[in-house]
C-alpha positions in Angstrom: 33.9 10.8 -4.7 32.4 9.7 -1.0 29.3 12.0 -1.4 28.8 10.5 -4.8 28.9 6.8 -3.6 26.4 7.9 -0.7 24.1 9.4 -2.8 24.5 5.9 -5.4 24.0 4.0 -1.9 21.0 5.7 -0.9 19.6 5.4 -4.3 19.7 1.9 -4.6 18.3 1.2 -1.0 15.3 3.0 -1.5 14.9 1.5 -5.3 14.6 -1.9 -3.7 12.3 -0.7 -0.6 9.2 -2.9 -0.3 7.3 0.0 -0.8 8.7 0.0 -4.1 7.8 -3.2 -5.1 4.7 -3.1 -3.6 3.0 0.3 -5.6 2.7 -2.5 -8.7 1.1 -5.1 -7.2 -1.2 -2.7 -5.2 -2.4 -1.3 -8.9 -2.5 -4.2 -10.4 -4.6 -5.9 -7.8 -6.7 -2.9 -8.1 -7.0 -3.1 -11.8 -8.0 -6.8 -11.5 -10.7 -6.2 -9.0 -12.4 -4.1 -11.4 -12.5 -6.3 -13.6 -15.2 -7.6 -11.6 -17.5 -5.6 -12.3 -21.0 -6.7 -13.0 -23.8 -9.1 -10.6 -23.0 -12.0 -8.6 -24.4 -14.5 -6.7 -24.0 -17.1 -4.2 -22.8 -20.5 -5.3 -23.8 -22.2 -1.5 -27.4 -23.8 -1.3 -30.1 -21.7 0.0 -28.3 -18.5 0.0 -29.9 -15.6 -1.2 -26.6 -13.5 -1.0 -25.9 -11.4 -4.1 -23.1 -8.9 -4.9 -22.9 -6.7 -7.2 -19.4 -4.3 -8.3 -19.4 -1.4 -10.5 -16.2 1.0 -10.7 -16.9 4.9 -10.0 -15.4 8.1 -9.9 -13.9 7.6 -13.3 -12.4 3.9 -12.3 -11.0 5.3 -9.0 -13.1 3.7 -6.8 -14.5 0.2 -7.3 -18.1 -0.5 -4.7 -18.7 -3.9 -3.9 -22.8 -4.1 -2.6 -24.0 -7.4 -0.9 -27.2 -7.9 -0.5 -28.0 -10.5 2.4 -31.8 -9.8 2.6 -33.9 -6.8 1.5 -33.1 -5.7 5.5 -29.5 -6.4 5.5 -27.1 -4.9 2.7 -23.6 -4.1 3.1 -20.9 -2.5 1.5 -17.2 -1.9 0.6 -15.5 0.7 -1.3 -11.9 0.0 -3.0 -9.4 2.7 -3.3 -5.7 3.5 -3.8 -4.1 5.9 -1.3 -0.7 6.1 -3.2 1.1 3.1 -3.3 -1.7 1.3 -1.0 -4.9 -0.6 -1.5 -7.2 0.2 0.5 -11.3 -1.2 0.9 -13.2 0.4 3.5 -16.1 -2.0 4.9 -19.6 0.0 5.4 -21.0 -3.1 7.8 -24.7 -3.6 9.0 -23.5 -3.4 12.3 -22.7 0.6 11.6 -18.9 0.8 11.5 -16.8 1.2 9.2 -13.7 -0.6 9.5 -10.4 0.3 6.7 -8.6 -2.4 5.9 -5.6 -3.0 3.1 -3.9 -5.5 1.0 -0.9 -6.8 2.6 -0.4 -9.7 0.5 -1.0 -11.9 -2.2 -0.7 -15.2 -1.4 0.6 -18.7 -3.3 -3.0 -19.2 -4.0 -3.4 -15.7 -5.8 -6.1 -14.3 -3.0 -5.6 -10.9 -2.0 -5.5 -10.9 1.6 -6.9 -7.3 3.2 -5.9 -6.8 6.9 -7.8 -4.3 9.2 -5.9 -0.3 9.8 -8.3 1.3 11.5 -12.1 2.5 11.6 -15.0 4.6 12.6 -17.8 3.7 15.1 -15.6 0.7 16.8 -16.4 2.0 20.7 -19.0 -0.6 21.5 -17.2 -3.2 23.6 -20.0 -6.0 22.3 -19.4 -5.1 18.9 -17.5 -6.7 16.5 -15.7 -5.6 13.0 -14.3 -7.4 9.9 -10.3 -7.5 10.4 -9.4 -9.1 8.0 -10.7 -10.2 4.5 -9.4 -12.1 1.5 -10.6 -12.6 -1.9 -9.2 -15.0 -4.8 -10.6 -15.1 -8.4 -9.8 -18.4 -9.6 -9.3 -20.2 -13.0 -13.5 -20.9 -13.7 -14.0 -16.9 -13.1 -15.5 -17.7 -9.4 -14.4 -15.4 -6.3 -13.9 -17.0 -3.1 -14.6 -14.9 -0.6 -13.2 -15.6 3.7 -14.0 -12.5 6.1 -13.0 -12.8 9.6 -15.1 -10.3 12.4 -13.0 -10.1 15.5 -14.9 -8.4 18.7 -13.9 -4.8 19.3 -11.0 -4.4 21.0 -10.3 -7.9 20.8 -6.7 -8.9 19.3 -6.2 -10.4 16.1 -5.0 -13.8 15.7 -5.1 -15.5 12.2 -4.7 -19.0 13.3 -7.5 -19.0 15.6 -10.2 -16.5 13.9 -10.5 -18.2 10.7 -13.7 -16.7 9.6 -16.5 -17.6 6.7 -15.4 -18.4 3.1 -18.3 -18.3 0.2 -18.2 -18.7 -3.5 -19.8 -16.6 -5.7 -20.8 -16.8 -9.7 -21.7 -14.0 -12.2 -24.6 -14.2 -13.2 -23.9 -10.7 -15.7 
């Protein structure tokens, strides 16, 4: 009888793990980033900035393509690494930060933080850290992406970043 109510303890504890909880809202904020897939542009005056999203890999990968100028494009890649969300940022600058939902907040924005990344040794370099992303009621995204300096720490009070809003234009 001990063994049994061990086993029933363990059970529950890692039923109500975050992890747990987490695995939906990771998919499901996947699933609902695809559905933005099509061509977007910049709602601000004067800014040429366009995005564009299309899912590959049979919907297992969703590429979001912004186009600043015809000189300056960028790129991130959505994926799910088992219970995580995870968008890996291809930046102008030449790194490639990995960053991954850690929240959704009150306001419904998905709020990426930064893991880890490739080509970050340049002292003078900087890197998006952090990113969030909200879809609201009119079918806009809002977009805010913070850059920190390599190296540098992280502090979201301070290193607000830049927010834009986009419309689809298809």
């Amino acid at each position: 009888m001990p063994m049994r109510r061990i086993v029933l303890a363990v059970a529950l504890a890692l039923s109500s793990s975050p992890a747990s909880t987490a695995a939906p809202a990771a998919k499901d904020a996947f699933e609902r980033l695809k559905s933005l897939a099509g061509d977007w542009r910049s709602a601000r005056p004067g800014s040429a900035t366009v995005v564009d999203y299309r899912a590959i890999a049979n919907g297992a990968a969703l590429v979001e393509r912004w186009t600043m100028s015809p000189t300056r494009q960028s790129m991130t890649v959505y994926t799910m690494d088992g219970d995580r969300l995870l968008a890996t940022h291809y930046c102008p600058q030449g790194n490639a930060p990995r960053l991954r939902l850690e929240a959704i907040d009150a306001s419904g924005a998905y709020r990426f933080e930064f893991v880890d990344g490739a080509n970050l040794q340049d002292p003078q370099g900087s890197h998006e850290h952090a990113f969030w992303l909200r879809i609201d009621a009119q079918g806009r995204i809002t977009r805010g992406e913070t850059y920190v300096r390599n190296g540098s720490d992280y502090d979201p009070s301070r290193d607000m970043g830049e927010v834009e809003t986009f419309v689809r234009t298809k």
